[in-house]
C-alpha positions in Angstrom: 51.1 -12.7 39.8 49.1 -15.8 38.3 45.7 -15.1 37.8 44.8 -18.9 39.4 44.0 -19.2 42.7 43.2 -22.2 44.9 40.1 -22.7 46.9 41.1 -22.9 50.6 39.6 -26.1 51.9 36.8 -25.6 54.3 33.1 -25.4 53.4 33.4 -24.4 49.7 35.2 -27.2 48.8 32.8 -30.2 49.2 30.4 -28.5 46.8 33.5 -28.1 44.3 33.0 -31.7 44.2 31.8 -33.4 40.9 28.3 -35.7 41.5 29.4 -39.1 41.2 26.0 -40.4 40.5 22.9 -39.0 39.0 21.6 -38.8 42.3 24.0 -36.9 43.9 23.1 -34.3 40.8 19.7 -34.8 41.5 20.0 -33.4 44.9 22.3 -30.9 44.4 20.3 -29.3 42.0 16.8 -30.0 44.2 19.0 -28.4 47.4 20.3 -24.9 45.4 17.0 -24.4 43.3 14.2 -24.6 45.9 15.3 -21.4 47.9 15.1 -19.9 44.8 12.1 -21.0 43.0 10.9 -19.3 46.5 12.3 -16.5 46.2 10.9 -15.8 42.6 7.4 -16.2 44.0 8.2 -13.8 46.7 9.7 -11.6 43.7 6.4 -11.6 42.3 4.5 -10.7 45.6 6.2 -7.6 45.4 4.5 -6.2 42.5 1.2 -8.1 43.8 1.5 -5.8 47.2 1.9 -2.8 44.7 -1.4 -4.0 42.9 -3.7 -4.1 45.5 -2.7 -1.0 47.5 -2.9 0.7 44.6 -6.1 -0.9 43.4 -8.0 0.4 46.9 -6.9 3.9 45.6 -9.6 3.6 43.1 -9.5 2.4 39.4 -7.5 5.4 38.1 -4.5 5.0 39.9 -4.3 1.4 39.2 -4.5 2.2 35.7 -1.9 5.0 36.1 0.8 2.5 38.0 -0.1 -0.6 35.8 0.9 1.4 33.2 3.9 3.2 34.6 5.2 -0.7 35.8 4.5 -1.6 31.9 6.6 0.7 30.8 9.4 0.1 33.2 9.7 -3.3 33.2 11.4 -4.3 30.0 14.1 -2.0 30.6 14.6 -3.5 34.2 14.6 -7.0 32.1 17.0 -5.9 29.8 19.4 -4.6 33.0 18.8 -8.1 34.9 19.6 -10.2 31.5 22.8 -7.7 31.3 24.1 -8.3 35.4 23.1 -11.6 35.2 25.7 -12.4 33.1 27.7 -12.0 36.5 26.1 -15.9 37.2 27.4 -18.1 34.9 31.2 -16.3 35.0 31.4 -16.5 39.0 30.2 -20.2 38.8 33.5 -20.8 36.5 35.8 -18.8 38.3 34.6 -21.1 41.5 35.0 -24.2 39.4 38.5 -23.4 38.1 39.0 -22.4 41.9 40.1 -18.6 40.6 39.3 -16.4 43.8 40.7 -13.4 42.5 38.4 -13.7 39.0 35.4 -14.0 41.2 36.2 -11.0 43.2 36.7 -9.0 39.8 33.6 -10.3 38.1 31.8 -9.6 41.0 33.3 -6.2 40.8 32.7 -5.4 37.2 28.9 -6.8 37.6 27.9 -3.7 40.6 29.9 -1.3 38.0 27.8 -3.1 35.0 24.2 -2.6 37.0 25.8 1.1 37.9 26.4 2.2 34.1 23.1 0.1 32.7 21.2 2.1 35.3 22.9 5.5 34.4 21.9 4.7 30.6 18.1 3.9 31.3 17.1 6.4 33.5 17.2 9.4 31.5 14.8 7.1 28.7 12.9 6.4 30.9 12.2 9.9 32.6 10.9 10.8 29.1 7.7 9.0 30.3 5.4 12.1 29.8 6.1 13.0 25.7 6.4 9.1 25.4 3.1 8.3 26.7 1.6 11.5 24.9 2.5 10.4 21.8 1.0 6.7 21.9 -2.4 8.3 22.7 -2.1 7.1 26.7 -5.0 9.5 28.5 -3.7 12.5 29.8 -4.8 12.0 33.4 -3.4 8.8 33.7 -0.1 9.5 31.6 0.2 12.6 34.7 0.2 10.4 37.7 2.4 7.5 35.5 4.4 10.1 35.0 4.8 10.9 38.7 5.2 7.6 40.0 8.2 7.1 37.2 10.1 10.2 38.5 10.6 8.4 42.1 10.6 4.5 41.2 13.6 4.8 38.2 15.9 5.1 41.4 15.5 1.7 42.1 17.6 0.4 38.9 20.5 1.3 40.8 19.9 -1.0 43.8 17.9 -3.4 41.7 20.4 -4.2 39.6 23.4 -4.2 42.2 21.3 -7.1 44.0 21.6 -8.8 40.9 25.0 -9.1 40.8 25.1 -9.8 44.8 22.9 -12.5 44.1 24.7 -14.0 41.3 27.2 -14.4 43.7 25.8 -16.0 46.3 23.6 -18.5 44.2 27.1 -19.5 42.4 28.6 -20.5 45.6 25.1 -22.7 46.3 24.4 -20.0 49.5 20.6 -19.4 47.7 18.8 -19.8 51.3 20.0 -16.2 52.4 18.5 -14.5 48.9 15.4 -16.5 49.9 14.9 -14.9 53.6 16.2 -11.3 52.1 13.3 -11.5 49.2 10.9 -12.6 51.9 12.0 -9.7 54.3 11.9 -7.4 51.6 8.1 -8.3 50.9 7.1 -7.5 54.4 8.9 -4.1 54.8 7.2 -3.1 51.0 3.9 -4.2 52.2 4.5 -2.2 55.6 6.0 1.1 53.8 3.5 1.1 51.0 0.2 1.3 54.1 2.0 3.9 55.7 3.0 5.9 52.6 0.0 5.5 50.1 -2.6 6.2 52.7 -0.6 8.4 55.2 -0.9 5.9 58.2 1.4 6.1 61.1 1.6 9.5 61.4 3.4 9.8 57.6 1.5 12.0 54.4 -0.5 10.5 52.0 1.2 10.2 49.3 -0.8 8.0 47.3 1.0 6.7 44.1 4.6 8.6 45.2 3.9 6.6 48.1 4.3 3.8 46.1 7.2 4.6 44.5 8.8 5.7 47.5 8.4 1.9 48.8 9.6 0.4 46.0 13.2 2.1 46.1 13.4 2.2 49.7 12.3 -1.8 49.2 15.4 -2.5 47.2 18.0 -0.5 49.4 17.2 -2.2 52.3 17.5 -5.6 50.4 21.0 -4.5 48.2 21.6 -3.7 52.4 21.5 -6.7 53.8 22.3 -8.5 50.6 25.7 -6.6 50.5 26.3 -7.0 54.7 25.9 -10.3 54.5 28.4 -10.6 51.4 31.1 -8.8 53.2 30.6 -10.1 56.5 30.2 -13.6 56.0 33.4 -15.7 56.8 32.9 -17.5 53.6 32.4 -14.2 51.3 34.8 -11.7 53.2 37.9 -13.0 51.4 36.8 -11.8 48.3 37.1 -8.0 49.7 34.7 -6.8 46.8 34.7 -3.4 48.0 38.8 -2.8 48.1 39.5 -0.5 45.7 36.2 -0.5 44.3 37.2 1.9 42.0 39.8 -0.1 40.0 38.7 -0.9 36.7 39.2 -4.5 35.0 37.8 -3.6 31.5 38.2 -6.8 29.6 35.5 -8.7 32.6 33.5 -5.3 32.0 33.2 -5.7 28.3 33.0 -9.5 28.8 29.8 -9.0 30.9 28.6 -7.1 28.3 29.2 -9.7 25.6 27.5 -12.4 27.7 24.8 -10.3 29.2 23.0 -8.1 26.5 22.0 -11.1 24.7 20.8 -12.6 27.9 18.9 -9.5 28.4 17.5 -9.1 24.8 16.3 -13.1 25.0 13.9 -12.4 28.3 13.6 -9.2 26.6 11.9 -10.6 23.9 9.9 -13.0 25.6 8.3 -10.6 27.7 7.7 -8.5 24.9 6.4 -11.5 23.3 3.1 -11.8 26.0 2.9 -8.2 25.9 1.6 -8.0 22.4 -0.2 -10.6 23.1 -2.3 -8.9 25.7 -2.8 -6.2 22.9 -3.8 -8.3 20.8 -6.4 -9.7 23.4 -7.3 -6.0 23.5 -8.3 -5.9 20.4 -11.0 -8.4 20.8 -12.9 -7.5 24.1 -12.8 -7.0 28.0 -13.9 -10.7 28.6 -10.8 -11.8 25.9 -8.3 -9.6 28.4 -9.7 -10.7 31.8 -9.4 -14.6 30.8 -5.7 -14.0 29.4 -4.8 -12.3 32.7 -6.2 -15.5 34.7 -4.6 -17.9 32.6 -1.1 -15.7 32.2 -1.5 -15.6 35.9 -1.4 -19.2 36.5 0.8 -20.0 33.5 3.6 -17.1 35.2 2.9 -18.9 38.8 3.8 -22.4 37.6 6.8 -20.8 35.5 8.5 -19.3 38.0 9.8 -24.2 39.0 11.7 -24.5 35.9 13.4 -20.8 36.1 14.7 -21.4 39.7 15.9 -24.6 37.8 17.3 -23.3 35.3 19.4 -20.6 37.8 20.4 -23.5 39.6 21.2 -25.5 35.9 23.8 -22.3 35.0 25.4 -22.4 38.4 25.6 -25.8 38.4 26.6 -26.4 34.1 29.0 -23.3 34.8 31.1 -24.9 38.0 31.1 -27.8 36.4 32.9 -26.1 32.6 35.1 -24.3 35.4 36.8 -27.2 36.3 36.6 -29.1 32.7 34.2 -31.7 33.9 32.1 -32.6 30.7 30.6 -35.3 32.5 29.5 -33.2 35.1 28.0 -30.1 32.3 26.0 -32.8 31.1 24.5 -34.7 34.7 23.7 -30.7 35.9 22.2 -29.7 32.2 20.0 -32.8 32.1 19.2 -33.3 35.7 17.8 -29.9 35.7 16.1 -30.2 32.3 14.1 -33.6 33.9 13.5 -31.5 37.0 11.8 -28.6 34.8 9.7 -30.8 32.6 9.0 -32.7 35.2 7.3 -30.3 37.1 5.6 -28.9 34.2 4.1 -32.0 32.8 2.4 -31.8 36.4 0.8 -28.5 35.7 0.0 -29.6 32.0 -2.6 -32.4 33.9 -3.4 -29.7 36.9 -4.8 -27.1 34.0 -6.6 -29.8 31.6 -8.1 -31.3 34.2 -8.9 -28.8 37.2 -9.0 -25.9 35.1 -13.0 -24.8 36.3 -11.4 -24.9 39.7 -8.4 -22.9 39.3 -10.4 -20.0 37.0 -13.2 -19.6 39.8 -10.3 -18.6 42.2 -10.0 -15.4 39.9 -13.7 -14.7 38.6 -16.9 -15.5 40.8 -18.7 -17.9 38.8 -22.0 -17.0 41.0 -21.6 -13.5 38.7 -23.5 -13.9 35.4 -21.4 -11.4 34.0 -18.6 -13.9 34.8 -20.0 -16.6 32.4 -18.4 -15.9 29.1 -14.9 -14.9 30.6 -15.1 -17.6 32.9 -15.4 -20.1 29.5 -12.7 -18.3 28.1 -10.2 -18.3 31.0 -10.7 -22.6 31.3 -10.1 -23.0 27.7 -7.0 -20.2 27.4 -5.3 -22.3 30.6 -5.9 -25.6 28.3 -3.5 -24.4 25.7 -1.4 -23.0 28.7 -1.4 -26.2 29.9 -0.2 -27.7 26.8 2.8 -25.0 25.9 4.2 -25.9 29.8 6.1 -28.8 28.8 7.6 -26.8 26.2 8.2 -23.5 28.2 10.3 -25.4 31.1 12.4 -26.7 28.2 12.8 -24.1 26.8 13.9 -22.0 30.0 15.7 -25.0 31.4 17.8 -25.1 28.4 18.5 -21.6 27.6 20.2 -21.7 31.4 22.0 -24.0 30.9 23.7 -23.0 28.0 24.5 -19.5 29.6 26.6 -21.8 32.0 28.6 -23.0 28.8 28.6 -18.4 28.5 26.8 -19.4 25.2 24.5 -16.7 24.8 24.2 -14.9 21.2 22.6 -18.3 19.6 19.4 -18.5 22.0 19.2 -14.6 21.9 18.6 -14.8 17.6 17.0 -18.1 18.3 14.4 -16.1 20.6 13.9 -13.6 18.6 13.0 -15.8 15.5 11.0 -18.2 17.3 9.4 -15.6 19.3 8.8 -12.7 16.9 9.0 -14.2 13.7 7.3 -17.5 14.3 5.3 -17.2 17.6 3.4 -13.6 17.0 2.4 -14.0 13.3 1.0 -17.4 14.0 -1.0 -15.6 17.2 -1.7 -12.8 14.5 -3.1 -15.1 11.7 -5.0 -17.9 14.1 -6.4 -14.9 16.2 -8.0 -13.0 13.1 -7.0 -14.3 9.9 -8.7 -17.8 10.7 -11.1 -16.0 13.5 -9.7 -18.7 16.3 -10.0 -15.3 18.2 -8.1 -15.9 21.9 -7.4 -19.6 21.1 -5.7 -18.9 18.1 -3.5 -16.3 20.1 -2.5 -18.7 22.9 -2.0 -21.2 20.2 0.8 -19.0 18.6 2.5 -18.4 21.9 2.7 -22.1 22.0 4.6 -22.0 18.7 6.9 -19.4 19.5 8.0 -21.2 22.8 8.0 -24.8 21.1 10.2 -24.0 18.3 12.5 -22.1 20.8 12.6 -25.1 22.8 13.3 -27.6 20.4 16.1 -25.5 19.1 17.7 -24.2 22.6 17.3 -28.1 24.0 18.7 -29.4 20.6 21.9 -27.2 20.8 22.6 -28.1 24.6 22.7 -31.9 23.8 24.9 -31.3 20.6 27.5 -29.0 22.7 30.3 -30.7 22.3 30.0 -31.1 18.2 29.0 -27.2 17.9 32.3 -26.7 20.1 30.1 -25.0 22.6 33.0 -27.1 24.9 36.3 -25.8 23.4 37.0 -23.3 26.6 37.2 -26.3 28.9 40.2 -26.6 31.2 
């Protein structure tokens, strides 16, 4: 039976639409991204409500989950880059109006996030010897150690939300992940008082507690997430769950292919600001608490151009499903303007209001405040200055994942990122003794040469042949 399927008209097919005008574009891309530039925030608040519950434990358990979340975290990066492959290949299934690839990308995603997870956990179980052999302090590594054991169980759902989400945000149904996220926040917040303190009746677990919360967090949200997938008129002809079981190996290894580059790109970006904050480390407590303020607000104002840019490979990737090269390049540059645009906002908001912003984090009534107060306004100056260039670079790197082009930006971010961005941090920090300046500085090289490069390839696509697979 032909693989080609056609859309049945209704409420999916208006969207299939090309924009006519750069308007149109304009707010089509505004309408799909703002439920989930939300939703990122409401991501964040997640590990925010972990934080500060944690934090009224006392200082040691902080300590203990900051550095069990540390450790986790690039593997759950690597394993949403990987799934989130599912994004881009749903959006041109839906613009070549293939139901039946959809269903089996969809498919092959939940059994991608199913394997990744089955991979990491037993890595990342090894906690204990791992943390006893970088030095970590044996207290700490213990009740790391403990929360680890619980939370790794949450790959499974995380990941499988993912792929449920990839879905929906392809067919422009973003509002749902949005109430879902913000749901999930409230029950987390609710779980972790009653299980970290023993409230309601329950035991004190304490930092289990937390743990506990986190995976229970992201069942109830895979939950409604997959309810509302199967139930809803406009996702239950899919039937993703029919013969679940089936394999489809060439979308499995093609997820694969598009998706570990994905991952190792945010992969090494994170890992990017994480040596960075070692390297902060290394020259003092006022250094680190003025490059958490300004990494705060920097993350904040970041999460604009990455709901763009999920919104730019939805959008780029219908658009490549139906062979409409005028409509790849209205979605790619529309949100590209939207991204900058945003940020070039937030590159005026730090320069100028940058005292403001800061005293929201340390009390500048606190003498003991002074010097990392100094600090923090000047390290969101250069932050303000790399914004520009971080939405680009974001922006762009999403937009060519809706072209599936993936393996480029991955080398590119490791080059620009690793080989460029960290050296120059290394050498302005302590070779030229621009201490935390020179630091920021060099993550502002890193993400500008990335940009240049990742925004340069989208506007060449058509000469690199990054258009060849158009129908």
């Amino acid at each position: 039976m032909s693989e080609q399927v056609t859309v049945a008209s209704g409420a999916t097919a208006p969207a299939l639409r090309p924009a006519s005008t750069w308007a149109d574009e304009l707010r089509a891309t505004f309408t799909l991204a703002w439920p989930l530039v939300v939703a990122q925030v409401a991501q964040n608040a997640l590990t925010a409500t972990d934080v500060i519950m944690t934090g009224w434990l006392g200082p040691e358990f902080l300590a203990a989950g900051t550095l069990a979340t540390t450790f986790l975290m690039p593997f759950l990066v690597l394993g949403f880059g990987i799934v989130g492959a599912v994004a881009p290949l749903v959006a041109q299934a839906r613009g070549a109006r293939n139901i039946k690839a959809v269903r089996r990308v969809v498919r092959q995603g939940l059994w991608a996030g199913i394997a990744v997870a089955a991979a990491l956990i037993p890595l990342l179980l090894q906690i204990k010897p791992i943390f006893t052999a970088l030095g970590q302090d044996p207290d700490a590594t213990i009740l790391a150690e403990q929360y680890v054991q619980i939370a790794v169980w949450m790959l499974f759902p995380a990941l499988a939300i993912v792929a449920l989400r990839s879905l929906l945000s392809a067919f422009d149904d973003t509002r749902i992940i949005l109430w879902i996220t913000l749901g999930g926040v409230v029950f987390n917040a609710a779980v972790n008082y009653a299980l970290i303190f023993g409230n309601f009746g329950l035991p004190r677990l304490e930092l289990r507690g937390s743990a506990i919360a986190t995976v229970l967090t992201n069942v109830v949200m895979f939950g409604l997430m997959l309810t509302y997938v199967l139930r809803h008129r406009r996702f239950k002809r899919f039937n993703l769950m029919i013969r679940f079981w089936k394999p489809d190996w060439p979308r499995f290894r093609q997820i694969f292919r598009i998706g570990t580059p994905i991952g190792l790109t945010v992969l090494s970006e994170v890992g990017l600001f994480t040596a960075a904050a070692l390297l902060m480390g290394l020259l003092g407590t006022d250094e680190v608490a003025a490059h958490a303020v300004a990494l705060q607000c920097a993350s904040m104002a970041f999460m604009v151009p990455l709901g763009l840019g999920i919104a730019a490979t939805v959008r780029v990737g219908t658009a490549y499903g139906r062979g409409d090269a005028e409509g790849v390049r209205k979605a790619g540059w529309t949100a590209f303007v939207l991204g900058t645009g945003f940020m070039t906002l937030t590159c005026v908001l730090f320069l100028t209001m940058g005292p403001l912003i800061v005293s929201g984090f340390l009390d500048p009534r606190s003498a003991a405040n002074t010097n990392a107060l100094g600090l923090a306004v000047t390290f969101l100056a250069v932050a303000g200055l790399f914004q520009i260039v971080d939405g680009a670079q974001v922006v762009a790197a999403h937009a060519l994942r809706g072209l599936s082009d993936t393996t480029v930006p991955m080398i590119t971010a490791i080059i620009g990122y690793w080989l460029i961005g960290l050296p120059v941090a290394y050498v302005m920090g302590f070779v030229l003794q621009w201490r935390g300046v020179g630091i920021w500085l060099g993550l502002a090289a890193g993400l500008g040469i990335v940009a240049v490069v990742l925004v340069a390839r989208f506007a060449m696509r058509q000469r690199l042949g990054l258009m060849r697979g158009l129908t």
